[in-house]
C-alpha positions as CSV (number, residue, x, y, z in Angstrom):
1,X,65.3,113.9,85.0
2,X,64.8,117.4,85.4
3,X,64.0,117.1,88.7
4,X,67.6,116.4,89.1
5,X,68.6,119.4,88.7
6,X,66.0,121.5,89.5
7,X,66.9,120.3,93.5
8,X,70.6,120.0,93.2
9,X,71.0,124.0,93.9
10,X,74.3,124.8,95.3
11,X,73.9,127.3,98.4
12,X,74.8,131.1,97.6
13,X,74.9,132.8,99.9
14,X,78.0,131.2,102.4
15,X,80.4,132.9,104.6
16,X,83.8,133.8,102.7
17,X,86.0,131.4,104.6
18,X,83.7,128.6,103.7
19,X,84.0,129.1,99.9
20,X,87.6,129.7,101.0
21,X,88.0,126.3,102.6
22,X,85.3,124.7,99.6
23,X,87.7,125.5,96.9
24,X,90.6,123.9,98.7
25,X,89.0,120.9,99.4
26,X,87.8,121.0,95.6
27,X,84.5,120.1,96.6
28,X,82.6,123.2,95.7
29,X,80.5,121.1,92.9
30,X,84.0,119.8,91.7
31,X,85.1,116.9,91.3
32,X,87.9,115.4,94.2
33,X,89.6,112.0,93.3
34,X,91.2,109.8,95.8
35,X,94.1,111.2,97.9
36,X,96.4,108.5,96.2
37,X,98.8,111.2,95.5
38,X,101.9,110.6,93.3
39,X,102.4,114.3,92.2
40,X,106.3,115.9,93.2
41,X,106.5,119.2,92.0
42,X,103.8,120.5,95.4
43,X,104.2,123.2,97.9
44,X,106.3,122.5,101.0
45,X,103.8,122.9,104.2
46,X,106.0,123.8,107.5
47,X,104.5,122.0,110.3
48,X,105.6,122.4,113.8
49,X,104.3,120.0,116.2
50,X,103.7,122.3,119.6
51,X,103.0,119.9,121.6
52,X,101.9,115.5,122.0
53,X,100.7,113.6,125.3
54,X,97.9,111.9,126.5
55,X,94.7,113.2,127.7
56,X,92.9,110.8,131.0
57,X,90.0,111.0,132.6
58,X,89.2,113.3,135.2
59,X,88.2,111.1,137.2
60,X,89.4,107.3,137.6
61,X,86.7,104.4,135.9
62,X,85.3,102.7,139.2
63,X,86.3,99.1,139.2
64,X,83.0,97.6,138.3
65,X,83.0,99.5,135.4
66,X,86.9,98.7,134.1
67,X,85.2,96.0,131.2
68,X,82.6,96.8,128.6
69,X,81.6,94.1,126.5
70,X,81.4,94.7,122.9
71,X,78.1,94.2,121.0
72,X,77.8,92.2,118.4
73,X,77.3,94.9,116.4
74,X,80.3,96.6,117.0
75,X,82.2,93.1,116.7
76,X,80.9,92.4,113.1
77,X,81.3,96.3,111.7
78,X,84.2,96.7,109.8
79,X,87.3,99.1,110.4
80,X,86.4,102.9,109.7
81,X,88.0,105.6,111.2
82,X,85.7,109.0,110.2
83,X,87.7,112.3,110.4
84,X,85.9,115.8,110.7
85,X,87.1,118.9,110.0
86,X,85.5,121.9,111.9
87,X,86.1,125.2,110.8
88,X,86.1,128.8,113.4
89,X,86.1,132.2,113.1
90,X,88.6,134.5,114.5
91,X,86.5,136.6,117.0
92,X,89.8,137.6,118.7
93,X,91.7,139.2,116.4
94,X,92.9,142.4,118.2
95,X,94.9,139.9,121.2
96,X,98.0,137.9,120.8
97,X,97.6,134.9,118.7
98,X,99.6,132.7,121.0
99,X,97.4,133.9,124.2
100,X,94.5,132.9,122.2
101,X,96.0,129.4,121.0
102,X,97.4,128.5,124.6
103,X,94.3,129.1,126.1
104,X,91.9,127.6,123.4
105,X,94.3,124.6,123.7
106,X,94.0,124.5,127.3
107,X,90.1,124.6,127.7
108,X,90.2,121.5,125.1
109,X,92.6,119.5,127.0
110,X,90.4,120.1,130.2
111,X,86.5,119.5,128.2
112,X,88.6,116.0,126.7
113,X,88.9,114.8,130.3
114,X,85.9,115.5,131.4
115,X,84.3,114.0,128.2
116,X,86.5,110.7,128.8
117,X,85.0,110.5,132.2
118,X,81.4,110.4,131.1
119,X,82.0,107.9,128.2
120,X,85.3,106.3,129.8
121,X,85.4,103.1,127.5
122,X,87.1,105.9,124.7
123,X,90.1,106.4,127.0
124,X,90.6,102.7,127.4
125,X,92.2,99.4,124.8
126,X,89.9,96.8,122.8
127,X,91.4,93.4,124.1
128,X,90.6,90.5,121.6
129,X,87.8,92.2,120.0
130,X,85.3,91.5,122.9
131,X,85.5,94.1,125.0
132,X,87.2,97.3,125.7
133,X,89.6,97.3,129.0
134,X,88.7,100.8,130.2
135,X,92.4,101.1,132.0
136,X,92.1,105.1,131.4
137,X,95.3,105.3,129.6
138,X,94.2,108.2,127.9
139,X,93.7,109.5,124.3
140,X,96.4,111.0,122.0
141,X,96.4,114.8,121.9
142,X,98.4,116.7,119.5
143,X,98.8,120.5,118.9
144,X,100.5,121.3,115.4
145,X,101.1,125.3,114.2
146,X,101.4,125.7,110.2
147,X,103.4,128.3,109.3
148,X,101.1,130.3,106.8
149,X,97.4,131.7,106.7
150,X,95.4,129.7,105.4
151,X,93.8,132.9,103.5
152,X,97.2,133.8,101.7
153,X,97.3,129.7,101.0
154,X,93.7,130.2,99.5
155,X,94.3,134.0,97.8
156,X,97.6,133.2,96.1
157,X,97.7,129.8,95.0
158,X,101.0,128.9,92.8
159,X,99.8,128.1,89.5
160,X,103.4,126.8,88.4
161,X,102.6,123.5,90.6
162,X,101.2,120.7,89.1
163,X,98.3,119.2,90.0
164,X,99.0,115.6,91.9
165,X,98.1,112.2,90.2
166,X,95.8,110.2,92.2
167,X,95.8,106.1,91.3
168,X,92.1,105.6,91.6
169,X,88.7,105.9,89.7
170,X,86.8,107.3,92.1
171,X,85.1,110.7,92.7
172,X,83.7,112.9,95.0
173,X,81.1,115.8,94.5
174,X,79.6,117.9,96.6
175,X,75.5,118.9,96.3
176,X,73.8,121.4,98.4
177,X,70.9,121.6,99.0
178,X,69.3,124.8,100.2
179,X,66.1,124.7,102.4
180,X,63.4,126.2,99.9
181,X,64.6,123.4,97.7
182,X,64.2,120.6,100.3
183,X,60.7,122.3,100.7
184,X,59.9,121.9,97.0
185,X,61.5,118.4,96.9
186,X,59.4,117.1,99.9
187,X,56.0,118.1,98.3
188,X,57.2,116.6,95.0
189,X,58.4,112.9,96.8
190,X,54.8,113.0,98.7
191,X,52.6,109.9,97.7
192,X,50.1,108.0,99.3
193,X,52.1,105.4,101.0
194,X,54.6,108.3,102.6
195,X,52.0,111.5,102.7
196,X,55.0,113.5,104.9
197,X,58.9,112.5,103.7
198,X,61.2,114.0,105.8
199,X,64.1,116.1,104.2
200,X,66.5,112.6,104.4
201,X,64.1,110.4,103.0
202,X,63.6,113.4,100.5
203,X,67.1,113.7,99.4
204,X,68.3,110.3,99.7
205,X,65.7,109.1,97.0
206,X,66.4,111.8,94.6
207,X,69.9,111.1,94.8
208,X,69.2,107.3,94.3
209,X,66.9,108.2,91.7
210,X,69.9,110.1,89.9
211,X,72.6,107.4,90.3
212,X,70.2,105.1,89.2
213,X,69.4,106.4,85.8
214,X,72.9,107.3,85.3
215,X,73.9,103.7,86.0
216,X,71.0,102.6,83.8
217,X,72.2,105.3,80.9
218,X,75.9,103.9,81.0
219,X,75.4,100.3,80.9
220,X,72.2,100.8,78.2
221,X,69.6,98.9,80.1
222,X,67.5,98.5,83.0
223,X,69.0,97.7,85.9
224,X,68.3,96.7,89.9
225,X,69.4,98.8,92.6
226,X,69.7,98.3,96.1
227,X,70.0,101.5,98.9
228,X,71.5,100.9,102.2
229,X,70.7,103.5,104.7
230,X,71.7,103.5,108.6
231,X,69.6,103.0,111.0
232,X,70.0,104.4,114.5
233,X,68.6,101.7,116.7
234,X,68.5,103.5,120.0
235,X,65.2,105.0,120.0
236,X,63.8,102.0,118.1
237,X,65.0,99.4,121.0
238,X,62.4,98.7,123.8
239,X,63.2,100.1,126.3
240,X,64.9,102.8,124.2
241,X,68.4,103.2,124.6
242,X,69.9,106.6,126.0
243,X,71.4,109.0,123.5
244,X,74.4,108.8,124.8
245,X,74.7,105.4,124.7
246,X,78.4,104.4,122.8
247,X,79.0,101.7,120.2
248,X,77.9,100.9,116.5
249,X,74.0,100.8,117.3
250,X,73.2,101.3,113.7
251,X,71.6,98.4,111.0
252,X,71.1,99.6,107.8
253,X,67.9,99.8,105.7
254,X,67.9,97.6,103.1
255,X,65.2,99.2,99.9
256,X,64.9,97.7,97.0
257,X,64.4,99.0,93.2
258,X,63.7,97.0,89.7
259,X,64.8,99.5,87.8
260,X,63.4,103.1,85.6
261,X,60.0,101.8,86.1
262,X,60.1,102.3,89.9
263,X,62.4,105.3,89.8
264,X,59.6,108.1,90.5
265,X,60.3,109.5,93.9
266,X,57.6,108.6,95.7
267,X,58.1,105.0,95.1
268,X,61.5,105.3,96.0
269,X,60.8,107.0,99.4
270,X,57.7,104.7,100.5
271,X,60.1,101.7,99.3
272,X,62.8,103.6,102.1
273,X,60.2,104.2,104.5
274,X,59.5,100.4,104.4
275,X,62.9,98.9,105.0
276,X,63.5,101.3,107.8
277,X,60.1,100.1,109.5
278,X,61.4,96.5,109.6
279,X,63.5,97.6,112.0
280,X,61.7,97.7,115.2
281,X,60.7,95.7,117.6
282,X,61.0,91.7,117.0
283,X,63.5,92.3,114.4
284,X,65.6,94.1,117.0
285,X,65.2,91.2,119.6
286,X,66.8,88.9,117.5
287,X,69.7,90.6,117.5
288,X,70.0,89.6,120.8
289,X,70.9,86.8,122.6
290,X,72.7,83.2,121.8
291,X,71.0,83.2,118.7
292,X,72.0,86.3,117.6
293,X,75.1,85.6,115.3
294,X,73.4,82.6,113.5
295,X,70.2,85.4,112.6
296,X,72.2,88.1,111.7
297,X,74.6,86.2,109.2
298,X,71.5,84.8,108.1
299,X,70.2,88.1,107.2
300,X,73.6,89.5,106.2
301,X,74.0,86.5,103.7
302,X,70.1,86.8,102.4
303,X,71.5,90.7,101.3
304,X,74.2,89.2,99.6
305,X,72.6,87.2,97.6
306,X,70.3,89.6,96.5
307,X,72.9,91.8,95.7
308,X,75.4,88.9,93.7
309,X,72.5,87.2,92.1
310,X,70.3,90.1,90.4
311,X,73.3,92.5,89.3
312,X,72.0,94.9,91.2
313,X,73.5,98.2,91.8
314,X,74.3,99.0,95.4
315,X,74.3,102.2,97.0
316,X,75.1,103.2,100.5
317,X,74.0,106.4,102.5
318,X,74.8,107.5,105.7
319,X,72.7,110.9,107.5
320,X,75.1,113.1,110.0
321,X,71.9,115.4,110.1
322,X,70.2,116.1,113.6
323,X,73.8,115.0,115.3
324,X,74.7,118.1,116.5
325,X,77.6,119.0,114.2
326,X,76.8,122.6,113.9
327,X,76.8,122.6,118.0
328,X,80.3,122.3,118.4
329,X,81.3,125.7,120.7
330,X,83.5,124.9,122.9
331,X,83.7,128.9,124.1
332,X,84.7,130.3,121.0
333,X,81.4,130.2,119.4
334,X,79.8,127.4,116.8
335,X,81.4,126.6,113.7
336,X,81.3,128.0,110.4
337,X,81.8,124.9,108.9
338,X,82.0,121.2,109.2
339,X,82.8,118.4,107.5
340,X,84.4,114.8,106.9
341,X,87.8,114.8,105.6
342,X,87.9,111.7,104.3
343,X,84.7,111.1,102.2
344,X,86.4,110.3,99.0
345,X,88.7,107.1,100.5
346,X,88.1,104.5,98.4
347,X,86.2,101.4,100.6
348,X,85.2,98.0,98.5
349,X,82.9,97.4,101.6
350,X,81.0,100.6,100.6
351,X,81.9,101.2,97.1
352,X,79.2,103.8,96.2
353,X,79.3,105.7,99.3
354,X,76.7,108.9,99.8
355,X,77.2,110.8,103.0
356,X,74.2,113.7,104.3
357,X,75.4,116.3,106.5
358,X,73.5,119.4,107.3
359,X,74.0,123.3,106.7
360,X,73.8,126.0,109.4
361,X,71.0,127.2,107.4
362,X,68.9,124.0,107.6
363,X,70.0,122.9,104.2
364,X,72.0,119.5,103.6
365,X,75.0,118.9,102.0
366,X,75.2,115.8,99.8
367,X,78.8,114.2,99.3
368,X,78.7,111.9,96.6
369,X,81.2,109.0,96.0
370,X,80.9,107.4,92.9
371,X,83.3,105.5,90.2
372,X,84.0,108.4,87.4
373,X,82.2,106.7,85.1
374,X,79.3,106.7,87.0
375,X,79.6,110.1,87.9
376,X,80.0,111.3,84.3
377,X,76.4,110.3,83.6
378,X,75.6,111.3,87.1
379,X,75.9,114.9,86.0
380,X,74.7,114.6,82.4
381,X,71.3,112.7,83.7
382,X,71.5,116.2,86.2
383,X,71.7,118.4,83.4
384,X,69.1,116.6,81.3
């Protein structure tokens, strides 16, 4: 397994507010558990809410357009609410703070109704979970003011506070990957069936490939594993959908491994590449149409049973690269930093959770969620 961490490099060279904000998350190769906190003696915060109300449209939804029907898709997906954190340098350090916040404020109130125009259903009520009843009622806006720097929060922590107690037996790490490493860990995941793996492909079987043998390590055998990865359907529909488009149009990948005699990387990747090409075409048309419930229980239940019956391992990844997270200027410039701020919650739908978001360097960040058992061996099959 040296391969694991010959790949799993850690990006050096970051801006200072990112290692800032890295080490306050505790995600800067450490481990985070669940935010189940139960700790009393903490610091005391001060947050003053500015201002609350509700952002509409611009412009009213025309009448025609006041229902959108649900897809089945998005009626069968379960509850999850993602949260993103993006972080912004100060390029206006010389003018008033509160000139600076009042207009910043302002320009996103007025780019939120313009947005809610062009994808109305988001400022509108799910009714019965069929369809959304785009009323325009608006979206919640809230501006908060915390008084203290974040840098003297960082530079000066209080080491007479205990850390809090978190009920739970999950962790969260954090692996970056730089881009001469996804270089080297392309060529080495080539094979005959996938002669050019792209950088998720890449990554995502090398971390499967790690959680694997670490599962395989604890339990002292061979084991099954199963990797879930999601599918954007929208350029895989015919006629392709439009970028835009809103909704859960995602499936997810199912690939399959026996165990540490199909663990090599280019195995694991062809076996990826596979299970996402089954998504295309006729598989896509029956997931649509009267029919459509009956097949996709069918194929939902087929997983299950694949999953319950063999013991198998089950892993889930999801790729944020190519959305457009480092894109996010909204006149003040792009982002230093961005990421999901609630990775580590603890989901029994999606128990082994792996999330891939990229760097502003073309790098990807791996957030790994993993029971700490599993992660223990996670890192010593690294290290190995």
């Amino acid at each position: 397994m040296r391969s694991c961490i010959k790949h799993l490099t850690a990006l050096r060279q970051v801006e200072v507010i990112i290692s800032e904000v890295t080490t306050l998350l505790s995600l800067n190769d450490e481990a985070s558990d669940l935010p189940l906190c139960e700790g009393k003696n903490t610091r005391n915060v001060e947050v003053e809410i500015i201002s609350q109300e509700n952002i509409k449209p611009s412009l009213p939804t025309p009448h025609h357009l006041r229902t959108y029907k649900l897809s089945l898709l998005d009626q069968l997906m379960p509850p999850m609410y993602n949260q993103f954190v993006f972080f912004y340098s100060n390029n206006r350090e010389t003018e008033d703070l509160n000139n600076v916040i009042n207009e910043r404020s302002k320009r996103l109130k007025q780019l939120l109704s313009e947005t809610l125009t062009r994808f109305y259903p988001f400022a509108g009520a799910v009714k019965d979970n069929l369809h959304i009843d785009c009323d325009d009622a608006g979206v919640y806006y809230v501006e908060a003011h915390v008084k203290d720097n974040l840098s003297d929060f960082l530079n000066k922590p209080d080491y007479n506070l205990n850390p809090p107690y978190y009920r739970s037996t999950r962790v969260l790490r954090r692996f970056v990957f730089d881009a001469p490493a996804l270089v080297a860990l392309k060529e080495e995941a080539r094979g005959l069936g996938v002669p050019k793996p792209t950088r998720v492909e890449a990554v995502t079987a090398l971390i499967w490939k790690c959680a694997s043998s670490a599962s395989e390590e604890r339990h002292g055998s061979e084991r099954p594993s199963l990797l879930s990865l999601g599918v954007d359907l929208r350029s895989r529909n015919v006629p392709p959908l439009p970028q835009e488009s809103i909704g859960n149009i995602v499936f997810h990948a199912v690939a399959k491994s026996a165990g540490s005699t199909t663990l090599e990387l280019p195995s694991l990747v062809s076996g990826l590449r596979n299970a996402i090409e089954k998504i295309k075409g006729d598989f896509l048309e029956e997931l649509k149409g009267d029919d459509a419930f009956i097949k996709l229980r069918k194929s939902q239940m087929e997983f299950l049973e694949d999953y319950s019956n063999s013991g198998a391992d089950y892993f889930f990844v999801s790729s944020l690269c190519n959305a457009g997270f480092h894109e996010g200027d909204f006149g003040w410039g792009k982002p230093l930093w961005s990421c999901i701020a609630n990775a580590s919650i603890e989901s029994p739908t999606f128990p082994n959770q792996m999330l891939l978001m990229e760097t502003r360097s073309g790098g990807i960040e791996a957030w790994v969620n993993l029971d700490e058992q599993d992660m223990a061996f996670f890192s010593k099959v690294q290290n190995s």
